[in-house]
N, C-alpha and C positions, 0 to 999 in steps of 0.2 A: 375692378368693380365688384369681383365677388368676394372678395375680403369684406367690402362694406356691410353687405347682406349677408355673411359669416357672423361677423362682430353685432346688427341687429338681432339675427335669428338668438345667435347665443345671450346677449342682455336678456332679452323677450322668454326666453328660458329659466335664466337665473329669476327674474319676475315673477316669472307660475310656479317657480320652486318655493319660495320666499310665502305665494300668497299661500299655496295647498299646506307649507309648515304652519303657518298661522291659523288657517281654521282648522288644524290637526291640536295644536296648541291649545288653542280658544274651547274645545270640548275636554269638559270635566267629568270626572262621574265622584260622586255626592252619596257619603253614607249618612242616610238620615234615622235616628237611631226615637221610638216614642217605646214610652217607659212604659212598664206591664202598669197597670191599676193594684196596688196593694192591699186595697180592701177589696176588691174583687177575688185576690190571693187567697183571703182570711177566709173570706166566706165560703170557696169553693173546698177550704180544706175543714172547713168547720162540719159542710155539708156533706164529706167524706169520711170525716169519723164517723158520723153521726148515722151513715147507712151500715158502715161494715158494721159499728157498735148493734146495731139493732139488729144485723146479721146471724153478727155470733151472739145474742142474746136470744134469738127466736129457736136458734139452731141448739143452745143447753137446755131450753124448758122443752125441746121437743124427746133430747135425749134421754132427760128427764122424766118427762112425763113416759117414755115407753117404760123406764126402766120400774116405773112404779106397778104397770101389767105385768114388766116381766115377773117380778116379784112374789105372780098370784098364780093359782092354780093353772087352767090352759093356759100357759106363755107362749104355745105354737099358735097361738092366733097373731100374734106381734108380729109375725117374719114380716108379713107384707109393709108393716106400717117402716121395719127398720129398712126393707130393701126398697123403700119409696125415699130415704134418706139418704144423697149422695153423698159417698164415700164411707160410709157406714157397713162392715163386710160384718160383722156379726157382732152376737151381745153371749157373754158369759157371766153367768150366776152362781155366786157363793154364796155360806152360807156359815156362820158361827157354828162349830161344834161342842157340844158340850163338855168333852171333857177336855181342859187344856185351854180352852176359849180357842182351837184352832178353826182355821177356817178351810171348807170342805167345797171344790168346783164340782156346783151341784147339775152341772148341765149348759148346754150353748144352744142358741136359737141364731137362726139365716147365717149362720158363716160360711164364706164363701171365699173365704181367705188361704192361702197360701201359708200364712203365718202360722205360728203355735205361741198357744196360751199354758203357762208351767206355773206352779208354785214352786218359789224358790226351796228344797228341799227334798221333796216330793219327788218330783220326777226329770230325770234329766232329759233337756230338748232336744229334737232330733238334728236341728241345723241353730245354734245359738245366733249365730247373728242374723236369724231370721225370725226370732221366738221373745213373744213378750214374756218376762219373767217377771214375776209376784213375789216383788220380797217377801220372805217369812216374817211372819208379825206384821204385815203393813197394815191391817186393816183391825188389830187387838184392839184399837183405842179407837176406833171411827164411832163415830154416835150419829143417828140420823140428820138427811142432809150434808150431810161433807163431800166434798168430790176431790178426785188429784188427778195427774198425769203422770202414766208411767211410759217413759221412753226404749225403743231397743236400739242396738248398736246400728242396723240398717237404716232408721230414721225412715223409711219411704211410709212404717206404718207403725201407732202409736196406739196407746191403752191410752184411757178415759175411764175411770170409775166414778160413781155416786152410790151414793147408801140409800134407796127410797122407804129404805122398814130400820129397826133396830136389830142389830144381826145380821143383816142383809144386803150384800152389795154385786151390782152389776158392773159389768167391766164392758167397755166398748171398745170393740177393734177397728179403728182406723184409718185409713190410706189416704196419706198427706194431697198428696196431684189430687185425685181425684174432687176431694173438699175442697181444693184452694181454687179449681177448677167451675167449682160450685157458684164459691164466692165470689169469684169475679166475673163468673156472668151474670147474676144476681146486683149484685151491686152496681156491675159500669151500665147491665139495662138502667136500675135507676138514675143513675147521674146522669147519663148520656143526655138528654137535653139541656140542663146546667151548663157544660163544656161548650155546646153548638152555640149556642147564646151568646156565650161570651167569644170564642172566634168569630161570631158576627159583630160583635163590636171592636173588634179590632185587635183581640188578646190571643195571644199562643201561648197555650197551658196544655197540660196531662195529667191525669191522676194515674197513677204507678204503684201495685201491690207484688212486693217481693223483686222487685225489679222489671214484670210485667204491665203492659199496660190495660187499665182498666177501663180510661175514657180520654176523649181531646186528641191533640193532635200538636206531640212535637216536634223540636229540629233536632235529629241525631247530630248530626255536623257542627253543633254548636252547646258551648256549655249552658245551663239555665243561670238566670240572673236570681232566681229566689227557687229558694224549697221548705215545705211545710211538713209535719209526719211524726208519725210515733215509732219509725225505724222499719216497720211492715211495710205501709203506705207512704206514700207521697206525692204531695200536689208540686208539678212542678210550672214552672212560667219564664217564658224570654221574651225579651225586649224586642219587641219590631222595629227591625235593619231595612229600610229598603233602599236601592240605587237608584240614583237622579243623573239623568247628565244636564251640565249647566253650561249654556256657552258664553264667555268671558266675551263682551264685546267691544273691553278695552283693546284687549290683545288680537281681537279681529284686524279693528278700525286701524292698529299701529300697524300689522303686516300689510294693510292694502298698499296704509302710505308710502310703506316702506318700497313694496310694489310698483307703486305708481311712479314716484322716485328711479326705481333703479329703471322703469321702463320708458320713461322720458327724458334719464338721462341716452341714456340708449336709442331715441328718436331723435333729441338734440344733434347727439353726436353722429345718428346716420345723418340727417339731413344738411347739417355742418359738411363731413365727409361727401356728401353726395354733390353740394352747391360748387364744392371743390376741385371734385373730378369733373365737374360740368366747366368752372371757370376756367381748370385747366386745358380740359378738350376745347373751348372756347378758343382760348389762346393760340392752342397749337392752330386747330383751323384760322383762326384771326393771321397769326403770322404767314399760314401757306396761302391765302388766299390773297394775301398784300401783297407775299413775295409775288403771286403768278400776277397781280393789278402791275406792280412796278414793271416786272419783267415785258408786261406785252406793251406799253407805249413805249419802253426801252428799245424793243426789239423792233417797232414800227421804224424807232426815229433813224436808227440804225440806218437799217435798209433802204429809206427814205433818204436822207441824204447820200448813201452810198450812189443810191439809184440818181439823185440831181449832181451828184458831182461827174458821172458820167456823161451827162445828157445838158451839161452846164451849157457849153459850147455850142453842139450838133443843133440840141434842139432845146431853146431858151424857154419854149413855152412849158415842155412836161417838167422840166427844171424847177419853174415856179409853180406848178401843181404840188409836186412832191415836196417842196420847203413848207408848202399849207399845211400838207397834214404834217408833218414834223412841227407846223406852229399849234397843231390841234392837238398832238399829243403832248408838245409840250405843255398845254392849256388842262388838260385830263392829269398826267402827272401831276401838275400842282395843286389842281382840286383833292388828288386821292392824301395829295402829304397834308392839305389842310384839315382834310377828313380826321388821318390817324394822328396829327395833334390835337386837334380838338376836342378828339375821344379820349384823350390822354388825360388831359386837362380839364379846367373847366369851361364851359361855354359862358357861364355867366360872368366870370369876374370882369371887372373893369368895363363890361358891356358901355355903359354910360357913356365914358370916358373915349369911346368909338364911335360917338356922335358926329355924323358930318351935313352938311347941308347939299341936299341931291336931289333930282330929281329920279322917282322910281321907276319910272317910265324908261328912261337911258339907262341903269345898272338892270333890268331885268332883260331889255333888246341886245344887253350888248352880251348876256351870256346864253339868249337863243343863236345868236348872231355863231357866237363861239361853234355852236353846237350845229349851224344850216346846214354846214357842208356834208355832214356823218349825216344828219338827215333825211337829206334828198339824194344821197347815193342807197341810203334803205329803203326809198322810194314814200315816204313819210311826207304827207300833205301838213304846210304850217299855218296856223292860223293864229295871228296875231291882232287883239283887243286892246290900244292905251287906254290909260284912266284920267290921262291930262290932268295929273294931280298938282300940276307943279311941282315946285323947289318945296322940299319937306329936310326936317332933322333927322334923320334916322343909320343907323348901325346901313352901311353900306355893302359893307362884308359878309354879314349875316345875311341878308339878304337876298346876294349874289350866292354865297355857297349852297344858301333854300334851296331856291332855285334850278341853281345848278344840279342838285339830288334828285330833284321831282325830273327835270327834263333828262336826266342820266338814264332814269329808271325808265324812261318809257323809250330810248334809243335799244336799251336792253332786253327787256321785257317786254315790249309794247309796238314789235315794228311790222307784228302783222294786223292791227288794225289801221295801218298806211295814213293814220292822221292825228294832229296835235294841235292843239289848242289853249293860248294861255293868254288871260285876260286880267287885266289892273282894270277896278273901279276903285271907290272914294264912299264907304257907305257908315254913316252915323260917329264920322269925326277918325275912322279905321282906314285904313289900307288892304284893301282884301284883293286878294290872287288866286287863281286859277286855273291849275292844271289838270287838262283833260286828253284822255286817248280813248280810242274805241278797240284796245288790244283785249286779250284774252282776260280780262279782270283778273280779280281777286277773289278767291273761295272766300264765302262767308263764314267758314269752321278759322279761319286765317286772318280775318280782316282787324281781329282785337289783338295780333300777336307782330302787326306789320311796322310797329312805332318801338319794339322792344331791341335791345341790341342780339346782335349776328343773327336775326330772323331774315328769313328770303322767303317769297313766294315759292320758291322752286329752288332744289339741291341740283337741278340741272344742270352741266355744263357745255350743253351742247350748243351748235349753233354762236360761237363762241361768247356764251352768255355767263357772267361772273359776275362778283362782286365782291367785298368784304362786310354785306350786312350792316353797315351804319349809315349810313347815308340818312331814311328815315329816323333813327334814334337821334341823331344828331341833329337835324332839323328841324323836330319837334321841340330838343332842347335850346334851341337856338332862340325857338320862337316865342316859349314861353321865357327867357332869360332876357326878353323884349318887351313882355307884360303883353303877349299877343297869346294865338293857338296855331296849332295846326291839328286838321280832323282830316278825314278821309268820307265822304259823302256817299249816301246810300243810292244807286242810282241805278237801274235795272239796266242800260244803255251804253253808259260806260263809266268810264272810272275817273271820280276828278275829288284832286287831293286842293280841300281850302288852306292857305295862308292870313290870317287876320292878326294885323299889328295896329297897333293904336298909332296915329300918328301925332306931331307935335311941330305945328305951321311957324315956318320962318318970320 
């Protein structure tokens, strides 16, 4: 038996594996990919040149305009204006000489630099790759208005000159960080609302000067799908990726079936398996409890006649006592071999065909009759009711073996309530019988399970009380195999099993 519920438990297993891989399966996850807006691209980069452009526009007329004071008598009043200018560490002023047209560094105003300012020629620098150097002749042909840019090998700080007179040029010393510094805080304050706007509507962009960022907000971890720029700057923008999970509930609905499937076959096959071991424990009991039905009126008849063949002579009367019950059990033996044919077989076939013409009255007396003597040595009160039905057609066999089941049952079960009662009437064209005891009844939890086969009130064997469990099953199919019933009556009192067969008058 515990292989069966081995072989359940582990189906029932494979089932919940089967279902958890399917809603493992059935969950998806979903890259859903919405595309930047590319006139939104355009605009935000349109509106990024358009600040740095005004940047560095406002930032040459400012250098401009100082260089034009510088140009003029007190120039030491400009420091504050150049040192109010980020990244601006000083302004140096030349000046046309006359003979030669060379030009002569007439003076520096707010420098604050590190750096050196040289005429290439003139003088040599004290650290060169620290030192803006003024080519010779750069400035022979400048006419007012013109500006250029002189580079040094350090790059971190650059010359800036403009002419604001004829003759006249200022040169501005410059520090890259600090300017670019300028600019883009200058600048990403402007755009910074532009940026917010648009990541409110749903876009991820950044505006990037020099490789730094200026404004917005984007994904390092991923490339941009678009970029805008003059090689300084740039707008950039990605596509919004986001993850969905999606549950598939094609591929649910199939692992339940599939579930359900392996776990009903797996029920199938327990209850298959289970009705099995039941019909074979059936059996085995079915057989031992035949064998011990056989054996005990074997072993009566036995000793019974052993006992009259002693007593044959001496004493004639206990002789013929002891040949009765050896007629009685021969009478119980052959009731129990018609039992386990019957069981065997079917009850119904040919029933018809076992039509005899009887009165029911004489086959039901004459199997109490069978039964007086076992009766009243159990000390069982008999109380017999005919139905005076006369001569009727009916299955005569059936009838008797009824019978004989109901009055078996209560010699066995039923002999301490010390009485029995069995009554034929004649009611609405029926034949209805009777059998009543006033023994220990029937548990109500028991009384629907009393008509099923190898069911007993009681697994007792004591008091030598036995059976092999059919007697009821067989009797009920007797009776319906009659086009009759048999019930069992609800009766607070005692216990009395109906008989109803239809009858059919000679």
């Amino acid at each position: 038996m515990g292989k069966i519920y081995f072989g359940l438990v582990l189906t029932l297993l494979v089932s919940l594996v089967v279902l958890l891989a399917g809603g493992v399966l059935a969950k998806r996850s979903i890259t859903r990919v919405t595309s930047v807006d590319r006139e939104l691209l355009k605009d935000l980069s349109a509106k990024v040149a358009s600040v740095v452009s005004e940047w560095k526009s406002k930032r040459v007329k400012a250098l401009e305009e100082i260089a034009y004071e510088a140009a003029k008598p007190m120039a030491e009043e400009i420091e504050a204006k150049i040192s109010a200018l980020p990244g601006v560490r000083g302004a140096f002023l030349f000046q046309e000489g006359r003979p030669g047209r060379e030009w002569v560094l007439l003076g520096r105003v707010g420098s604050r630099s590190p750096a050196e300012v040289v005429v290439e020629g003139v003088k040599a620098p004290l650290i060169a790759e620290r030192a803006i150097v003024v080519p010779e002749g750069l400035f022979k042909e400048v006419t007012f208005g013109e500006s250029g840019r002189i580079d040094n090998e350090e790059r971190s700080f650059y010359g800036w000159w403009f002419s604001p007179l004829q003759g006249v040029v200022v040169l501005y010393l410059l520090e890259s960080g600090l300017e670019e510094a300028a600019l883009m805080s200058e600048v990403g304050l402007q755009i910074r609302d532009d940026f917010e706007r648009a990541a409110i509507a749903g876009a991820t962009v950044e505006a990037v000067y020099n490789g730094k960022r200026l404004a917005g907000e984007g994904l390092t971890e991923r490339m941009a799908t678009a970029e805008t720029g003059d090689g300084r700057y740039a707008v950039r923008a990605w596509d919004r990726r986001t993850e969905e999970q999606e549950f598939d509930w094609t591929t649910m609905f199939g692992a339940i079936g599939l579930a359900v499937v392996i776990a009903g076959v797996g029920l199938g096959l327990f209850y298959s398996q289970q009705r099995m071991w039941r019909a074979s424990e059936q059996r085995v009991s079915f057989v031992n409890r035949v064998s011990h039905e056989l054996g005990t009126p074997l072993t009566n008849m036995t000793l019974n006649l052993e006992l009259a063949s002693r007593s044959l002579r001496s004493q004639p009367e206990m002789a013929g006592r002891r040949l009765e019950k050896v007629s009685e059990e021969i009478s119980r033996l052959g009731r129990l071999v018609t039992n386990v044919l019957t069981h065997s077989g079917k009850p119904g076939d040919g029933i018809q065909d076992r039509l005899v013409v009887c009165d029911p009255d004489a086959v039901i007396l004459g199997v109490l009759d069978q039964f007086r003597p076992a009766l009243e040595r159990r000390g069982i009160e008999i109380e017999w009711t005919p139905g005076e039905t006369g001569e009727q057609r009916i299955n005569s066999d059936a009838l008797s073996q009824i019978v004989w089941n109901l009055i078996s049952n209560v010699e066995k079960y039923a002999s301490s309530g010390e009485w029995l009662s069995v009554s034929v009437s004649q009611v609405d064209g029926s034949l209805r019988v009777r059998v009543c005891d006033r023994g220990e009844g029937i548990p109500r939890e028991r009384r629907a399970k009393v008509f099923k086969p190898f069911e007993r009130v009681s697994d007792s064997t004591k008091e030598g009380v036995s059976g092999t469990g059919l007697g009821l099953s067989i009797s009920r199919e007797l009776a319906e195999s009659m086009g009759g019933s048999l019930s069992l009556l609800d009766d607070p009192e005692m216990t009395i099993f109906e008989l109803i067969i239809p009858l059919k008058t000679t």
